[in-house]
Backbone as JSON, one array per atom type, in Angstrom:
{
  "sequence": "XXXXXXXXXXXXXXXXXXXXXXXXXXXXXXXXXXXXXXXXXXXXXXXXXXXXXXXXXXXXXXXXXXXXXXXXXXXXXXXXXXXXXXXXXXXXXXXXXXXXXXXXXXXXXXXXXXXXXXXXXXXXXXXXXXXXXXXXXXXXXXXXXXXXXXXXXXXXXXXXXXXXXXXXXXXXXX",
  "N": [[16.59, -8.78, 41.35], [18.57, -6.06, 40.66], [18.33, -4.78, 37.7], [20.37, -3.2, 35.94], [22.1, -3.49, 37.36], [24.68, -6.56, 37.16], [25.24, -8.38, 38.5], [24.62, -10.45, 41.04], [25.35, -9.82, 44.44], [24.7, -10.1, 46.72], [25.25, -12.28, 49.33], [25.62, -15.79, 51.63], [25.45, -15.88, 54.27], [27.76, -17.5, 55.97], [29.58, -16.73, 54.08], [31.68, -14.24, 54.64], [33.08, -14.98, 56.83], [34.2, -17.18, 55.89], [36.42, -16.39, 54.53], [39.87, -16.15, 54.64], [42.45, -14.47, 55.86], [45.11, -13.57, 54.67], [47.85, -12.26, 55.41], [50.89, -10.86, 54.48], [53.19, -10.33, 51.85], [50.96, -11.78, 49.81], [49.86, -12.26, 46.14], [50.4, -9.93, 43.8], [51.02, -7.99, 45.56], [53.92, -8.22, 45.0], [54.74, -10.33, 45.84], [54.95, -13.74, 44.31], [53.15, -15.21, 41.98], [53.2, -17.53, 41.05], [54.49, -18.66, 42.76], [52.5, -18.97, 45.17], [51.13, -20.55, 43.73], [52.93, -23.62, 43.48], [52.58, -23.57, 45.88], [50.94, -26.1, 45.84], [51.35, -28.83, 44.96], [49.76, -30.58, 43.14], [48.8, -28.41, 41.39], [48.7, -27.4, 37.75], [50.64, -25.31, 36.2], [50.99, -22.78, 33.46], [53.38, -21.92, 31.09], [55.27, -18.5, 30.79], [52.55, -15.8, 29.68], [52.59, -13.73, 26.71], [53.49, -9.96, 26.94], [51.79, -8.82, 24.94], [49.56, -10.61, 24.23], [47.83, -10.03, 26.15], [47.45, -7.42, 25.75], [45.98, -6.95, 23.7], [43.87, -8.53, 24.56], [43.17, -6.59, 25.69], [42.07, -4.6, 24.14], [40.85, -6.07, 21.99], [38.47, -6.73, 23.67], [37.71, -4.25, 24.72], [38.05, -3.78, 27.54], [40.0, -3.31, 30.43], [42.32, -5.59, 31.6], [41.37, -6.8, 34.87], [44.09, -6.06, 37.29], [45.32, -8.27, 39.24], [44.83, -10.56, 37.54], [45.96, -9.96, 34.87], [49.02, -9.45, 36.23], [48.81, -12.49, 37.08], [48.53, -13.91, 34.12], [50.47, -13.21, 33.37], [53.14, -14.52, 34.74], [51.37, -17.41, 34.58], [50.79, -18.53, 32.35], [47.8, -19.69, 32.64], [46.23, -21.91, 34.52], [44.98, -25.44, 35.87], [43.93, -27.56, 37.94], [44.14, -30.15, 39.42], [42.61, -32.23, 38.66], [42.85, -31.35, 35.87], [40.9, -29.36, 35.68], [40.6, -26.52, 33.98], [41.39, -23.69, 35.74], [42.35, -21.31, 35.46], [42.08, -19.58, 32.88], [43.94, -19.71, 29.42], [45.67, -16.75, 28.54], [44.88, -16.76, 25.28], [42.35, -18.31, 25.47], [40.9, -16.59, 27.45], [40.42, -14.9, 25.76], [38.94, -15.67, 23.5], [36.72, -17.4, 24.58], [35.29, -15.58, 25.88], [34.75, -13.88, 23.67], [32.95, -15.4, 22.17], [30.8, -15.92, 24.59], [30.02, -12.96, 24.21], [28.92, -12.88, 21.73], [27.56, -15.06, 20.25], [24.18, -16.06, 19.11], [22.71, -17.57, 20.29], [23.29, -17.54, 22.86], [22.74, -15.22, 23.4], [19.99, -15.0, 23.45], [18.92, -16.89, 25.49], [20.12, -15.69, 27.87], [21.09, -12.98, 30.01], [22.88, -10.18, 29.32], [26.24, -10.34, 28.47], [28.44, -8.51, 28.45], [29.37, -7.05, 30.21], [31.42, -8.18, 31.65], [34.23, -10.06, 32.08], [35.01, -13.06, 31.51], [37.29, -15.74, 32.93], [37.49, -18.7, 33.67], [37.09, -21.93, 34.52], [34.52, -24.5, 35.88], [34.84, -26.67, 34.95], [32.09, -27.53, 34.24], [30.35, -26.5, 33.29], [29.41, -23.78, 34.73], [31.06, -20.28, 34.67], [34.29, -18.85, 35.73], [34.29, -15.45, 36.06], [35.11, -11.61, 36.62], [33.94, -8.72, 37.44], [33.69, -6.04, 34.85], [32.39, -3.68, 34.62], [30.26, -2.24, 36.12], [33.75, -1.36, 37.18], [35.17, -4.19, 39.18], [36.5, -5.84, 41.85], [36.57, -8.53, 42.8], [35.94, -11.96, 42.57], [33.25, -13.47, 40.19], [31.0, -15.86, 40.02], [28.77, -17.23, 37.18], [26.32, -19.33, 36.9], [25.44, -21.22, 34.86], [22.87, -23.09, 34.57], [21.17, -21.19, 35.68], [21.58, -18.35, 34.9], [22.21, -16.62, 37.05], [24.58, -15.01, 38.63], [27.09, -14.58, 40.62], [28.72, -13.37, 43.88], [31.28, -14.75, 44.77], [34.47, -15.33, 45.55], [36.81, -12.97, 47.64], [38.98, -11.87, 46.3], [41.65, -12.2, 43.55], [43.44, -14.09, 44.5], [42.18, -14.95, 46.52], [40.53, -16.85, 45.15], [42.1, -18.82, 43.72], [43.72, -20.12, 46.0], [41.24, -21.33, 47.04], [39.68, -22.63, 44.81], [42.01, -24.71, 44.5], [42.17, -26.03, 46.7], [39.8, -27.11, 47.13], [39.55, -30.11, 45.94], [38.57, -30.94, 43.5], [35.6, -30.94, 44.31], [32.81, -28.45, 44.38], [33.64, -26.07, 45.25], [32.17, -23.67, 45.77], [29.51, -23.75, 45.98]],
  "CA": [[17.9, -8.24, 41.09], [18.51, -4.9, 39.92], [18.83, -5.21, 35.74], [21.25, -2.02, 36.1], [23.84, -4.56, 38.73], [24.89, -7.51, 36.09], [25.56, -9.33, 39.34], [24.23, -10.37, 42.4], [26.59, -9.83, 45.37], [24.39, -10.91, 47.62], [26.06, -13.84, 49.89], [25.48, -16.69, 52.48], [26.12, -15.6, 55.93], [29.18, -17.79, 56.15], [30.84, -15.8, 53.06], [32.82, -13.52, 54.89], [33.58, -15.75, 57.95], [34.78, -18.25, 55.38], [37.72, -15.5, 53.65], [41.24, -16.41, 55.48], [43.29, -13.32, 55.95], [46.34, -14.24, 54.71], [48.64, -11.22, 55.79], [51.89, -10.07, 53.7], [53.91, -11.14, 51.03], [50.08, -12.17, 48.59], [50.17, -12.34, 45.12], [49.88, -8.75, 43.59], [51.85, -7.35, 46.22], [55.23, -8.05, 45.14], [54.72, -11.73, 45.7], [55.23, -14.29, 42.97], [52.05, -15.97, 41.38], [54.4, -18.92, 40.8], [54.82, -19.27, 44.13], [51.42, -19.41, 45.28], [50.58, -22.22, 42.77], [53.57, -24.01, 43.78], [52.29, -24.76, 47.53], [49.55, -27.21, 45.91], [51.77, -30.13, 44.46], [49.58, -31.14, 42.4], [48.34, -27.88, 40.12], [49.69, -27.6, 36.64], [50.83, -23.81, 36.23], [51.94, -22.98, 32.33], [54.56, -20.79, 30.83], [54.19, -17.09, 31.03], [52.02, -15.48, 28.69], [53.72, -12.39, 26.36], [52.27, -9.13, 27.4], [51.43, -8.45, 23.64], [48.59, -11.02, 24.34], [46.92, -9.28, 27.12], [47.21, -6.01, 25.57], [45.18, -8.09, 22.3], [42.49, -9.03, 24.95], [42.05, -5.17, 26.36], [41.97, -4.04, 22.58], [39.71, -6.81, 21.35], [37.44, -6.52, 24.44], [37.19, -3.05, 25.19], [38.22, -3.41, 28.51], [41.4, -3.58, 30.84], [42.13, -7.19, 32.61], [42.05, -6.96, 36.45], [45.46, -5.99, 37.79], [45.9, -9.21, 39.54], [44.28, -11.27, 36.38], [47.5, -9.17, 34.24], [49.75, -10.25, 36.98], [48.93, -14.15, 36.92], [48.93, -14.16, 33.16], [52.39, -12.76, 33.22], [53.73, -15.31, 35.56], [51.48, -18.23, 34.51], [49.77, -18.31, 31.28], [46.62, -20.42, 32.19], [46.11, -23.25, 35.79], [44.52, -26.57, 35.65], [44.15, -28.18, 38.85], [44.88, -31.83, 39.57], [41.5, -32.83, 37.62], [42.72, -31.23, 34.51], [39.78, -28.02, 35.12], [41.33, -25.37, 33.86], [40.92, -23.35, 37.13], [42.4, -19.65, 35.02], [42.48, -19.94, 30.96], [45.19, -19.13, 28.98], [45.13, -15.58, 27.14], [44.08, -17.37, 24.09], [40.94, -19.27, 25.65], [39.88, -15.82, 27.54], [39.94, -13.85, 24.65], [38.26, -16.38, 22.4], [35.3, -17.73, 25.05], [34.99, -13.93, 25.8], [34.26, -13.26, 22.32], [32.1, -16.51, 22.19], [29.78, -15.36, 24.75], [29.16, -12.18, 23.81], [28.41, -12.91, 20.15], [26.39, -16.4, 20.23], [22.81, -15.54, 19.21], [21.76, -18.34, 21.19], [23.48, -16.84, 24.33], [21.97, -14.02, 23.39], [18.31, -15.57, 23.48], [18.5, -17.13, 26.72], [21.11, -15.23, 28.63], [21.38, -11.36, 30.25], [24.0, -10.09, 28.68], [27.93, -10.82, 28.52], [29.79, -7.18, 28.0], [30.07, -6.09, 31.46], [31.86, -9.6, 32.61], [35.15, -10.97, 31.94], [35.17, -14.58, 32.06], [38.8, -16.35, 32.75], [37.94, -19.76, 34.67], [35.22, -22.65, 35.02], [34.33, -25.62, 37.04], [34.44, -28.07, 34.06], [31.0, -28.67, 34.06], [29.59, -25.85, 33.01], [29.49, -22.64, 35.25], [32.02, -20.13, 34.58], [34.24, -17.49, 36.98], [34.44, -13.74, 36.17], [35.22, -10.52, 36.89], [33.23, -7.6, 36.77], [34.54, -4.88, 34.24], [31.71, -2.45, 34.42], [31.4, -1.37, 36.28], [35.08, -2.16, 37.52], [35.22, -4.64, 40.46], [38.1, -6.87, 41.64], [36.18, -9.79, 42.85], [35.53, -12.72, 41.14], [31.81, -13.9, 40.46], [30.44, -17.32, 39.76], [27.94, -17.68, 36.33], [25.57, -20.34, 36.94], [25.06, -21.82, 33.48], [21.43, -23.23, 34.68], [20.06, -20.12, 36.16], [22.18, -17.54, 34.55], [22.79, -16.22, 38.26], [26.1, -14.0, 38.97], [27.1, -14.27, 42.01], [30.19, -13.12, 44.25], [32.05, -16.44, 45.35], [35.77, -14.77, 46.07], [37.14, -11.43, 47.37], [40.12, -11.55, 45.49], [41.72, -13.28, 42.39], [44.31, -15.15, 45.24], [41.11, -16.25, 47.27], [39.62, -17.72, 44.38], [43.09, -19.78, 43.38], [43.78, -20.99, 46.91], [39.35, -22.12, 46.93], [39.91, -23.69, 43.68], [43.33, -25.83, 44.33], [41.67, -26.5, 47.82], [38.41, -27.77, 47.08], [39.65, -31.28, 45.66], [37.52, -31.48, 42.52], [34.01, -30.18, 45.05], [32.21, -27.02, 43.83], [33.69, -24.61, 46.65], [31.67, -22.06, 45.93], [28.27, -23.34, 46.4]],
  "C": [[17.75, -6.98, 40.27], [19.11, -5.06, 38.66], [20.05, -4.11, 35.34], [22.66, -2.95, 37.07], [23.93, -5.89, 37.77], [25.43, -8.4, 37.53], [24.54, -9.37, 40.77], [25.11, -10.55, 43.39], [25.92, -10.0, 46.39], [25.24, -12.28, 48.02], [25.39, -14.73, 50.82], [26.2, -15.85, 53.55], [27.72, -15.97, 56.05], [29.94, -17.15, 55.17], [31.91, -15.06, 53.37], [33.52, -13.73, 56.02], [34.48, -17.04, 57.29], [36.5, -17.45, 54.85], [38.54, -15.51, 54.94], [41.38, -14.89, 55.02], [44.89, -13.8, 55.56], [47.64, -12.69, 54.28], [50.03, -10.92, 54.38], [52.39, -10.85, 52.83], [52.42, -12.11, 49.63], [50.58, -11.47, 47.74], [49.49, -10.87, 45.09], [50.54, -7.83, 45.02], [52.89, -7.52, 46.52], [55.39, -9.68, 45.53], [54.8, -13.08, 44.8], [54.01, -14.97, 42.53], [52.22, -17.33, 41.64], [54.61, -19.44, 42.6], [53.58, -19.68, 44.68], [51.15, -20.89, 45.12], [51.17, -23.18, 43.19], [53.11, -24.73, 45.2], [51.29, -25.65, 47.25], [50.42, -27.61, 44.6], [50.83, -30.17, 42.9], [48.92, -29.81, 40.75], [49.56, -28.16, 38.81], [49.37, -26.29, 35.72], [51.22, -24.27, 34.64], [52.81, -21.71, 32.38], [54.22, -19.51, 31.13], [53.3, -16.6, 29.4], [53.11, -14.11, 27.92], [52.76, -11.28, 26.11], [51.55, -8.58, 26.19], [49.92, -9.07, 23.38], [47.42, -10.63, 24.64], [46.72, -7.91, 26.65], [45.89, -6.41, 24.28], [44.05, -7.91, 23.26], [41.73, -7.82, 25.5], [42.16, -4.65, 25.3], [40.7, -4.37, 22.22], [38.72, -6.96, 22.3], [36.86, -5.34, 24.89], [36.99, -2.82, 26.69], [39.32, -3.65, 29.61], [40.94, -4.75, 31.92], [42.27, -6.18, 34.11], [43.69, -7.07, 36.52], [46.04, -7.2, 38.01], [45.95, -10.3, 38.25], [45.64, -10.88, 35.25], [48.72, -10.18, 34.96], [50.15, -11.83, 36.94], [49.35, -14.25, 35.8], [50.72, -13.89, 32.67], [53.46, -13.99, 33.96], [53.17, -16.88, 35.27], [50.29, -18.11, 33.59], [48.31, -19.72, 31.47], [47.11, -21.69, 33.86], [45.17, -24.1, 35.6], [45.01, -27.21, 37.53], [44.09, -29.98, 38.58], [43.92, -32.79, 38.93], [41.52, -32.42, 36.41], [41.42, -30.08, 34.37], [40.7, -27.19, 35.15], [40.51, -24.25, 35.2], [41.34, -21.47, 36.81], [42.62, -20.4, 33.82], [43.59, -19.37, 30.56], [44.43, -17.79, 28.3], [44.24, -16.01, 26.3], [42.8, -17.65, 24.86], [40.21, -17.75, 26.36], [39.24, -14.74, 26.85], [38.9, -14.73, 23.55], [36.93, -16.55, 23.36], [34.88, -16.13, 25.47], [33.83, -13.49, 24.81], [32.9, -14.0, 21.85], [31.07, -16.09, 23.03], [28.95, -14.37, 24.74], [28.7, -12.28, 22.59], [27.65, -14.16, 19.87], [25.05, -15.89, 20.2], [22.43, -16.05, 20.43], [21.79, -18.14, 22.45], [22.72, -15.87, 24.24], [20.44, -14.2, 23.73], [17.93, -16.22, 24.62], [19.23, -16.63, 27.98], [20.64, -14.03, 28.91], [22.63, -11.63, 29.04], [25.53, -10.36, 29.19], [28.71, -9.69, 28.98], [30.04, -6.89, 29.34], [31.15, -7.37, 32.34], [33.18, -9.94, 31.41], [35.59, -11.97, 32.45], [36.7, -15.02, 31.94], [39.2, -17.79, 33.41], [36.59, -20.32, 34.46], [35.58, -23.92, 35.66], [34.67, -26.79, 36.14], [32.95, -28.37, 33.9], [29.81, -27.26, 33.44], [29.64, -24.43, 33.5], [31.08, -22.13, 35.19], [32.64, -18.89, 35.61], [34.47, -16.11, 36.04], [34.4, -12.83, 36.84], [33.99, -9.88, 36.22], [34.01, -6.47, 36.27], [33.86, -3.59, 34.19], [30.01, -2.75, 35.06], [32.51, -2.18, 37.36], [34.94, -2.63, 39.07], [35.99, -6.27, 40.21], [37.97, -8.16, 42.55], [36.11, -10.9, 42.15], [34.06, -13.59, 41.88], [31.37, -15.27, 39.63], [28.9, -17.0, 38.36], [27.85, -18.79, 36.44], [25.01, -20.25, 35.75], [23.65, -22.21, 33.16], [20.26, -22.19, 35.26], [20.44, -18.69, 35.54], [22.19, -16.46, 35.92], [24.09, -15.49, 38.3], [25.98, -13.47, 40.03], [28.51, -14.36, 42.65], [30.48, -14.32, 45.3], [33.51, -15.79, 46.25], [35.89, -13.23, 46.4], [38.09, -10.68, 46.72], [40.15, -12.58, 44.52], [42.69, -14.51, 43.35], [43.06, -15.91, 46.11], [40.63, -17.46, 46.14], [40.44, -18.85, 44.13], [42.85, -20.77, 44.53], [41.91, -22.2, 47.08], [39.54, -22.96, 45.99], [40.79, -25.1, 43.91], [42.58, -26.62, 45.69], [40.74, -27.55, 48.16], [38.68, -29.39, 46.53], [38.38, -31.73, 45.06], [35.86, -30.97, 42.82], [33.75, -28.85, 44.24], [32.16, -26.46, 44.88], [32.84, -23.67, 46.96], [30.13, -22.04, 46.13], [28.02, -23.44, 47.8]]
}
């Protein structure tokens, strides 16, 4: 892997045979977040966040959320699917584990580094999802906790929701 690419975007063959097309009216184009979430019964969307938060997390991070990542938080501060994994964090939790992995020695001692990644989601068990902020890209990428791996799972922040609510508890993305 190139030490200059904080990710690997390498994929599986099936990766881009697996991405639905799901034509007009997605989230981030005038579509409701809320609605989305809504066609899967069982997630558990919260309130909205207040944009005073998010402006906090591109202050205290030094870098601006993903458009769509803005968007959700505005419409649903934080998702938990039907197992209780938080499947997007609230403001609070991505500004705090944020801050948490870049400043942990001990991350520091067995990890690459943190700064170019904004984390906002995990599996429960360990691996967490992010964005790349630098340089800026509006995917979201999978940290493998046991290999420290970063790798591109979704092409959007709506693929990654629908994959998440979909998967029924499975690890979609390996």
């Amino acid at each position: 892997m190139d030490m200059d690419n904080p990710v690997d975007d390498s994929s599986p063959q099936s990766f881009k045979k697996a991405f639905k097309v799901y034509g007009e009216g997605r989230p981030g184009d005038g579509c409701m977040w809320r609605e989305l979430v809504e066609a899967f019964p069982s997630a558990e969307p919260r309130d909205p966040v207040d944009p005073g938060a998010l402006d906090r997390i591109e202050s205290v991070l030094c870098q601006p959320l993903p458009g769509d990542l803005r968007a959700f938080l505005l419409e649903i501060n934080g998702l938990a699917d039907e197992y209780g994994t938080d499947v997007i964090w609230s403001a609070e939790r991505i500004l705090g584990d944020n801050l948490a992995f870049r400043n942990d020695e001990q991350y520091k001692s067995l990890y690459r580094e943190f700064d170019s990644l904004m984390f906002f989601g995990g599996n429960g068990e360990g691996d967490q999802f992010a964005f790349v902020r630098r340089p800026e890209r509006h995917e979201v990428f999978v940290w493998d906790h046991e290999t420290d791996s970063r790798i591109l799972v979704a092409p959007s922040l709506e693929h990654y929701v629908r994959s998440a609510l979909e998967s029924d508890g499975e690890d979609w993305y390996r």
